[in-house]
C-alpha positions as a printed Julia matrix, in Angstrom:
263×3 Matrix{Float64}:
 -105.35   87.34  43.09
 -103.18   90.36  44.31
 -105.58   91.19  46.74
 -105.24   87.53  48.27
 -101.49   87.59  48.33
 -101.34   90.95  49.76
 -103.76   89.17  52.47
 -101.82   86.7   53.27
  -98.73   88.82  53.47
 -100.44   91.17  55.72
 -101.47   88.39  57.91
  -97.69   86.9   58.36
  -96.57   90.66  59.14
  -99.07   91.62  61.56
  -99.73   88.32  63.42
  -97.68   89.12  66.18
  -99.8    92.31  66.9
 -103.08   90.32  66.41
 -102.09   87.68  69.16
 -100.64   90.66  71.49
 -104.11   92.5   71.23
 -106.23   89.49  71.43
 -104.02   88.29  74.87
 -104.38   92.38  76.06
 -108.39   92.05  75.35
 -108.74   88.56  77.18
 -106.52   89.91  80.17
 -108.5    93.37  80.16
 -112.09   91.32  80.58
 -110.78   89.72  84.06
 -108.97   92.32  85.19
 -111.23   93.68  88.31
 -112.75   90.42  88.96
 -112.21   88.61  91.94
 -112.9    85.25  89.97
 -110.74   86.71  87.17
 -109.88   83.99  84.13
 -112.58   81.36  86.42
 -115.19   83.06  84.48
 -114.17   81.63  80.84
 -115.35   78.19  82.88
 -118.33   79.29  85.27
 -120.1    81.78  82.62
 -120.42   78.69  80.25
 -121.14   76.09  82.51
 -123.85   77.95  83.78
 -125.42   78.54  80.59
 -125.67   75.19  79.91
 -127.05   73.97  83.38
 -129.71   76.59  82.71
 -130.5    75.34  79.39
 -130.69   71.71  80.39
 -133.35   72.55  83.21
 -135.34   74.19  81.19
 -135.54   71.91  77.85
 -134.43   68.34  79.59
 -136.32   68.5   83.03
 -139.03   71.08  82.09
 -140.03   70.24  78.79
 -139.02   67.35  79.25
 -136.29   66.66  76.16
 -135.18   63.03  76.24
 -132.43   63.39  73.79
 -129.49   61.31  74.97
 -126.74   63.0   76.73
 -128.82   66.13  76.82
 -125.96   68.8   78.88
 -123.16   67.56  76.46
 -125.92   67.85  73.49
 -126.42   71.54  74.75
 -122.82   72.4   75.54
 -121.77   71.6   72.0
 -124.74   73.67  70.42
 -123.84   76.27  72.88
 -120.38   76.49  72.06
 -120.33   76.84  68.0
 -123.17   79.26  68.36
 -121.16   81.13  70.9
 -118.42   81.39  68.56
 -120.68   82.82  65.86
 -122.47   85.36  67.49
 -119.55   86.65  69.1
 -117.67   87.18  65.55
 -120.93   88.22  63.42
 -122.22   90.74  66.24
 -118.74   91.84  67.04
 -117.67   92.66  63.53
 -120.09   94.74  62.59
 -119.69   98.23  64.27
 -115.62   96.71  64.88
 -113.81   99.42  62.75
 -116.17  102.32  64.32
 -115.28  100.9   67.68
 -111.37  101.18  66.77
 -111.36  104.5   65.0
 -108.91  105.9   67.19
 -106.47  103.24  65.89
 -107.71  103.37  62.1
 -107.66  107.56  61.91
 -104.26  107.27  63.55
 -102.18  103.83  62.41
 -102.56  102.84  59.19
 -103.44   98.74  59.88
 -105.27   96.07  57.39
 -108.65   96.32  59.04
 -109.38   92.43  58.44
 -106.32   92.39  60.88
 -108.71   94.08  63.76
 -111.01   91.1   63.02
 -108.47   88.25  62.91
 -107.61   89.69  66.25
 -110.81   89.47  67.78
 -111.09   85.86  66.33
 -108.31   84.87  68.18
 -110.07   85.58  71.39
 -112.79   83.58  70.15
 -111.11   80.54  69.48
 -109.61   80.78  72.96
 -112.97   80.68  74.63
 -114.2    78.22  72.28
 -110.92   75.87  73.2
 -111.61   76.22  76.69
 -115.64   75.04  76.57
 -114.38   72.32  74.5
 -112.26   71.22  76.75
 -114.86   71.62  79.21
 -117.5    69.62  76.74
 -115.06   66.65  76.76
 -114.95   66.84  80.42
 -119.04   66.62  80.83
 -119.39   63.93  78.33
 -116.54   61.89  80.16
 -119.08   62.85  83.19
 -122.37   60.92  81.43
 -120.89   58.4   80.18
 -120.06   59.11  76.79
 -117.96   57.0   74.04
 -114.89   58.64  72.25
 -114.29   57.11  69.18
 -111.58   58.43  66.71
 -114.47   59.83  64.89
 -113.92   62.71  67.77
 -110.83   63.82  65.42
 -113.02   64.83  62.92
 -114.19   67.91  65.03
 -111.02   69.97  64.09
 -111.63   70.23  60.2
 -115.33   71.0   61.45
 -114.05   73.92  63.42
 -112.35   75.32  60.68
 -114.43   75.13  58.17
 -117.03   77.13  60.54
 -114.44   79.47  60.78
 -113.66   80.36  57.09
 -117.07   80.58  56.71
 -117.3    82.99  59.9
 -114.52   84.8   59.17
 -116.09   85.68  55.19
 -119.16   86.74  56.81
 -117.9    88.99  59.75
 -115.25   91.0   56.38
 -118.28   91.58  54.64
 -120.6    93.01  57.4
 -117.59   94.77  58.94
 -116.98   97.03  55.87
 -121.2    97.44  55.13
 -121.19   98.07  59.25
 -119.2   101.28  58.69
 -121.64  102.5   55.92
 -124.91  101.59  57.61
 -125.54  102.61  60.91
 -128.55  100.41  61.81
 -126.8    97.5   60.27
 -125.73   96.63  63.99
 -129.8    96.15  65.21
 -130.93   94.36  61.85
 -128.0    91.68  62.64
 -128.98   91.27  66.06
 -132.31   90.49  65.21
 -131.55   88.0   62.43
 -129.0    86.21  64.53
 -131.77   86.02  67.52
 -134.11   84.63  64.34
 -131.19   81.64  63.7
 -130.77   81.41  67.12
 -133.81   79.54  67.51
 -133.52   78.2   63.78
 -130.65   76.08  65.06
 -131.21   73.26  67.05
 -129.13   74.28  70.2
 -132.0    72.8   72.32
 -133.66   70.05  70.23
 -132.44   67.55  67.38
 -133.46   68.83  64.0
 -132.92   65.39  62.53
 -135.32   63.6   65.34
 -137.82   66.84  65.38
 -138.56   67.93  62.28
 -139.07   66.02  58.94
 -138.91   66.48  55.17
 -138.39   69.76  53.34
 -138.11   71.41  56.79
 -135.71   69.32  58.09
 -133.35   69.49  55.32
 -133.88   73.46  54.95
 -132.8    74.13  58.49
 -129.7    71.96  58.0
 -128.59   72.72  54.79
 -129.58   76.86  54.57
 -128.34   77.4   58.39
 -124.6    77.35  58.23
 -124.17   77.19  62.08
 -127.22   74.37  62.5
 -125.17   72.28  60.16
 -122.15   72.46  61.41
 -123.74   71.83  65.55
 -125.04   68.88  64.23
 -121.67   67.59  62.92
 -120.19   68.51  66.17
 -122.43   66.5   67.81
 -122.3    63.54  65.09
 -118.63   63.34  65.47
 -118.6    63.18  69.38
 -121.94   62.01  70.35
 -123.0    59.35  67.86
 -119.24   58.34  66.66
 -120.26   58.88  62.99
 -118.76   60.36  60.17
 -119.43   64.24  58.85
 -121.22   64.94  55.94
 -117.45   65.64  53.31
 -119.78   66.83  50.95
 -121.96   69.34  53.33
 -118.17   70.38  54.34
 -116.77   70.9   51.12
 -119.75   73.18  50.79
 -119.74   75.15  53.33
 -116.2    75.62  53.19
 -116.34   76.63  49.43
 -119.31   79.05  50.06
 -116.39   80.66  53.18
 -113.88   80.71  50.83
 -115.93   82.81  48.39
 -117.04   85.17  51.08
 -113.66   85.33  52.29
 -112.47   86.45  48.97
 -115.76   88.94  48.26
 -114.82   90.2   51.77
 -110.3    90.67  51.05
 -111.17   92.28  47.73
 -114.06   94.82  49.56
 -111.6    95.95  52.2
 -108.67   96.21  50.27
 -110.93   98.76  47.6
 -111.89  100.55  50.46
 -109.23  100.69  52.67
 -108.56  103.99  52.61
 -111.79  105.34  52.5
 -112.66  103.87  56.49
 -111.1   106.76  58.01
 -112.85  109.59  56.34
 -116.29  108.09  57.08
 -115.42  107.32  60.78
């Protein structure tokens, strides 16, 4: 329990230098385009218009409300690969900061969430925009979509401490999790319905074992259908990301100052 204190300390302290770096990151990725902050909007948007012509018009996917289906899927996966992926070699990519300035290294990561979230904000608000667009109903079941988001984001966050710290001691730990997350990728359901495609055992595998294929199709429960989240899928999922958080506070904190001598 020290370690989680100290955690939480350390996250009140250095908060203001987490939102500072993520803001200096976001501001760096525009910076010589002529677009500049346009492509938070167009790079999505695009994505999804690709998607849709391929699955909806060329295989011909007649699940209702197909681009917002798509867009949703899009966007939590988005989210996910960007934190697992970008975790992993993220203390080796700051070692001028670690060998230098002694900072929590879950603070790097918190930091790098941040600019997460903001892109996943934005292609929400873009998602709401498109489903106004074909027609869809909002019911106050659309509410439900923020306790969604954060469980997915405990859960991300546990994951991304562990495979951080393991990224700094295995150096091919970086290709292995780029091929597994291309594996769930497709495990998913970002371009077809689990629940109408697949049946029985296989069905309930892909929703209950893949973290981020049950919480797209919550998203898309809560805004498409107007239905109610599974509270007991929720509870957990977010139980499994508070345990991971927890494995991941106490690794770091053992290791702490071992990072810089193996960077």
């Amino acid at each position: 329990m020290k370690n989680i204190k100290l955690f939480f300390k350390n996250i009140k302290k250095y908060n203001k230098y987490a939102i500072r770096s993520a803001k200096a990151e976001l501001k760096s990725e525009v910076a010589d385009s002529y677009l500049n902050w346009l492509w938070w909007i167009i790079e999505p948007i695009c994505f999804m218009l690709i998607y849709t012509f391929v699955f909806g018009v060329i295989f011909k996917n007649k699940t209702e409300y197909f681009a917002s289906f798509i867009f949703i899927g899009l966007t939590a996966w988005e989210f996910f690969n960007r934190m697992i992926t970008g975790s992993v070699q993220l203390i080796l990519h700051n070692r001028g900061l670690v060998t230098k300035v002694y900072i929590p290294k879950y603070i790097l990561l918190l930091s790098k969430s941040y600019t997460y979230l903001f892109k996943m904000a934005i292609s929400y608000f873009i998602a709401f925009a498109l489903m106004l667009f074909q027609g869809v109903s909002f019911s106050v079941h659309a509410f439900y979509l923020i306790p969604i988001v954060i469980v997915m984001y405990i859960l991300t966050f546990g994951i991304s401490m562990i495979l951080m710290h393991y990224g700094v001691l295995l150096n091919d730990l970086a290709n292995l999790t780029r091929i597994g997350l291309r594996m769930v990728f497709y495990l998913s359901g970002i371009f077809y319905n689990i629940r109408e495609r697949l049946h029985g055992i296989l069905q309930y595998v892909l929703l209950r074992a893949n973290p981020i294929a049950f919480h797209m199709d919550e998203m898309r429960k809560v805004l498409l259908e107007s239905k109610l989240p599974s509270f007991e899928g929720l509870a957990f999922w977010l139980i499994i990301g508070l345990i991971l958080c927890f494995i991941g506070i106490n690794i770091i904190h053992k290791n702490e100052n071992s990072y810089a001598k193996v960077i």
